[in-house]
N, C-alpha and C positions, 0 to 999 in steps of 0.2 A: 603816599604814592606820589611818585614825579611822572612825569613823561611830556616830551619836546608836542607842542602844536601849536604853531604858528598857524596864522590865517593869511590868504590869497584874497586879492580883491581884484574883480575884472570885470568888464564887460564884455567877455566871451566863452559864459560858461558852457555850453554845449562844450566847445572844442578841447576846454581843459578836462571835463567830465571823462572824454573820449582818453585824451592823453594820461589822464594817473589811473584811467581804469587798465588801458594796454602798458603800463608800467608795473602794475598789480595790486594796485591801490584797492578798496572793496567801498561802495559808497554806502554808507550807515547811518545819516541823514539826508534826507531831502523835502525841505519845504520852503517856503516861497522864499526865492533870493536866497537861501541859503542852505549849504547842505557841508555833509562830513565826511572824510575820504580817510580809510583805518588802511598805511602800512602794516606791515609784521612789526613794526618798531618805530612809533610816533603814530600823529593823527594832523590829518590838515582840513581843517575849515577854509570853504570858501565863499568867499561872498560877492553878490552882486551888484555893481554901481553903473551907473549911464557913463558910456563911451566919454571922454573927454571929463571926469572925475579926479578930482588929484589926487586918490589911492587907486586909482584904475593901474592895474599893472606892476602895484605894489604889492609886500608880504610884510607882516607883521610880526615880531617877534614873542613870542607867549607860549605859557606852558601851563596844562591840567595837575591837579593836584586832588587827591582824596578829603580831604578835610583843611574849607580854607583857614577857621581859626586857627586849628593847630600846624599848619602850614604858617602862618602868620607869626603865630607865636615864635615857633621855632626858628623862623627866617631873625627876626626882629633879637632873638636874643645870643647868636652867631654873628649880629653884628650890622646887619644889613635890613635897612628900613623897608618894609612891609603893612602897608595900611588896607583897611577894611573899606570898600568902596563899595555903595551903592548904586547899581543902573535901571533902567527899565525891564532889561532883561532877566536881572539878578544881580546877585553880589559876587564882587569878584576883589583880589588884593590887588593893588600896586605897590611894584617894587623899585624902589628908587636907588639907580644903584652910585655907587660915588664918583663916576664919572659922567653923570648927568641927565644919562641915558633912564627913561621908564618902561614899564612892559606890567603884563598884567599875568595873573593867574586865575584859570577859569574853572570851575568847578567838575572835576571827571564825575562822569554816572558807570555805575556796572553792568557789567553783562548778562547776559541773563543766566549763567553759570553763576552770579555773585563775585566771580573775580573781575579784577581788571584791565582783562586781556582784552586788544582789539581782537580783530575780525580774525576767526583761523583760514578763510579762503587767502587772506591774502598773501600775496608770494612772502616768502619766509626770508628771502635773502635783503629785502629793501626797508633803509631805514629813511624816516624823513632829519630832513638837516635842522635847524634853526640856523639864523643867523644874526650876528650881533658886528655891527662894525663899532669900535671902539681907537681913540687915542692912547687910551691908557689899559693895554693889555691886561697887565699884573691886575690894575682893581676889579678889572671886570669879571676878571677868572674866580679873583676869591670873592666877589656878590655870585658866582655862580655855585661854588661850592658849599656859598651858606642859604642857597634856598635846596641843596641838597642832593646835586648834581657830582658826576664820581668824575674825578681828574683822568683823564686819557693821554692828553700830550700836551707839553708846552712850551711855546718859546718867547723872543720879542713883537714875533709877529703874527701868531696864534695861538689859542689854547682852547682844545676839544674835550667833551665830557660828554660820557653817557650818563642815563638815568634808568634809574630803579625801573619804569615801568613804559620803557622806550622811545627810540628816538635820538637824534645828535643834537647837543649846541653849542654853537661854536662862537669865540668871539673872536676876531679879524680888526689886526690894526687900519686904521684910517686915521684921517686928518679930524673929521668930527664925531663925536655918538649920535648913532643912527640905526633903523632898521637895516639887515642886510638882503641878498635874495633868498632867494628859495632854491635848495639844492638836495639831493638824494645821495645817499651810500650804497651800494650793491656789494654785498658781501657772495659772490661766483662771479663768473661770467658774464662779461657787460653786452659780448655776443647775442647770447640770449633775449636781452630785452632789446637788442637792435632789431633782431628776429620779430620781435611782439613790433618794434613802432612799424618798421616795414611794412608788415602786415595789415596793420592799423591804418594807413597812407600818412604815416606822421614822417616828416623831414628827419634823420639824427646820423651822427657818424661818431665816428670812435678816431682818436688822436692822440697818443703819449698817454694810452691807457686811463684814458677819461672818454664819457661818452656827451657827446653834444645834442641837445633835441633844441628842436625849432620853438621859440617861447610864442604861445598863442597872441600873446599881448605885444610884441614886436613891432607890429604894424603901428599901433599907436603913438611909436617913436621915443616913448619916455622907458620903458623897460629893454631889458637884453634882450641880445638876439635866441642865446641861447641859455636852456638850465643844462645845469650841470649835474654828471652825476658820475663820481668818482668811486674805486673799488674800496671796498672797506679794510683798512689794514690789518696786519696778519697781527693775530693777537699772540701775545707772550705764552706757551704753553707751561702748564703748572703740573706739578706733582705731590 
C-alpha cells in the first residue's frame, strides 16, 4: 500500500487542529505534541515545535506504506535507492531520489476493519497534496513512480500522481530540491468548505477557482500567507 502523508510542523496547533477539522479532516491521533489528521484521501501528521524553530511553519514531504521491507525492496530494484533506517520511534526507509532531494517512508497501521482506509467521517471529496519542489522534474516523477505512485499528469513544470491508498504528490519545478507546502484538492464545490471556514471564523476566499485559507503559521513570517486548495480535475471517463 502507498498513500501521500506529509507532516506539518508548528507552533500553533490549536488553530491548525480547528482549521483541517472545518476542512473535514478527522483527527485519529492525539498525544503529546503530536497528533494525525485522516483526509478521505491521504493523512497529515502534525507536529509540535517552540515558536521561532526552523521547521516551525514547515511541511515535510513523506508517505505510509504497508510493508517497509517489501516497500524497500521494491523501491530499490525499479531503480530508485531505498534504505532501511533506524529511529527512536521506529524504522522507517529513506528514499534517496536522483535529484538529491530525501524523504522518508513511514510505517501505515490498519484500521480496525483490517483494511487500510482512513477515517470514513471524513469528507469524501478532499485529498491531502504532497509536495515536492524539484530542478529536475523528469527524475523526480520517475523516483515517484518507482516507489509506486500512478502517473496523473505531466509536464516541464509539474508532474502529479495518485496512490493506491490516497492522497496527491506532486513534484514542482524550482531552482533547488526541497520540501514543498502543504496543499489540498477538493474534488465538488470549493463553496462548500468556504461555508465550513466561514463558520469556523477561519479567513478564506475563492479566486480563479482556487480557494485561499489564512495559514495559521503566517504570523511567523517564514511560511505563506495562504494554503491552497484547488479543485480536483475532471478525470477521464472509461468504459
Amino acid at each position: 500500500m502507498l498513500r501521500a502523508r506529509p507532516t506539518h510542523y508548528t507552533s500553533r496547533p490549536d488553530q491548525w487542529s480547528t482549521l483541517l477539522q472545518a476542512l473535514g479532516l478527522v483527527k485519529t491521533v492525539d498525544e503529546d505534541a503530536w497528533w494525525k489528521f485522516d483526509a478521505s484521501s491521504g493523512r497529515l501528521a502534525v507536529g509540535f515545535v517552540e515558536h521561532g524553530h526552523p521547521l516551525d511553519g514547515s511541511t515535510i514531504f513523506g508517505v505510509e506504506v504497508g510493508n517497509l521491507a517489501e516497500f524497500a525492496r521494491r523501491t530499490e530494484e525499479d531503480g530508485t535507492q531505498a534504505d532501511w533506517n533506524e529511529t527512536q520511534d521506529g524504522p522507517t526507509v529513506r528514499i534517496s531520489a536522483e535529484d538529491g532531494f530525501e524523504f522518508f517512508a513511514f510505517p501505515a497501521t490498519r484500521a480496525a476493519d483490517g483494511t487500510w482506509a482512513t477515517s470514513t467521517e471524513a469528507d469524501p471529496a478532499l485529498a491531502v497534496v504532497g509536495n515536492w519542489i524539484s530542478p529536475f522534474v523528469g527524475l523526480a516523477a520517475n523516483d515517484l513512480r518507482n516507489i509506486g505512485a500512478r502517473p496523473r499528469t505531466e509536464d516541464d513544470e509539474s508532474a502529479t500522481f495518485t496512490t493506491k491508498n490516497g492522497g496527491i504528490l506532486r513534484a514542482i519545478h524550482g531552482a533547488d530540491s526541497a520540501n514543498g507546502d502543504l496543499s489540498f484538492e477538493y474534488d465538488g464545490g470549493l463553496e462548500r468548505l468556504l461555508r465550513r471556514l466561514t463558520e469556523a471564523k477561519i479567513e478564506a476566499r475563492i479566486s480563479e477557482d482556487v480557494l485561499y485559507v489564512a495559514n495559521p503559521d503566517a504570523a511567523g513570517g517564514a511560511a505563506p500567507a495562504s494554503i491552497v486548495i484547488e479543485q480536483s480535475p475532471a478525470q477521464p471517463r472509461t468504459v
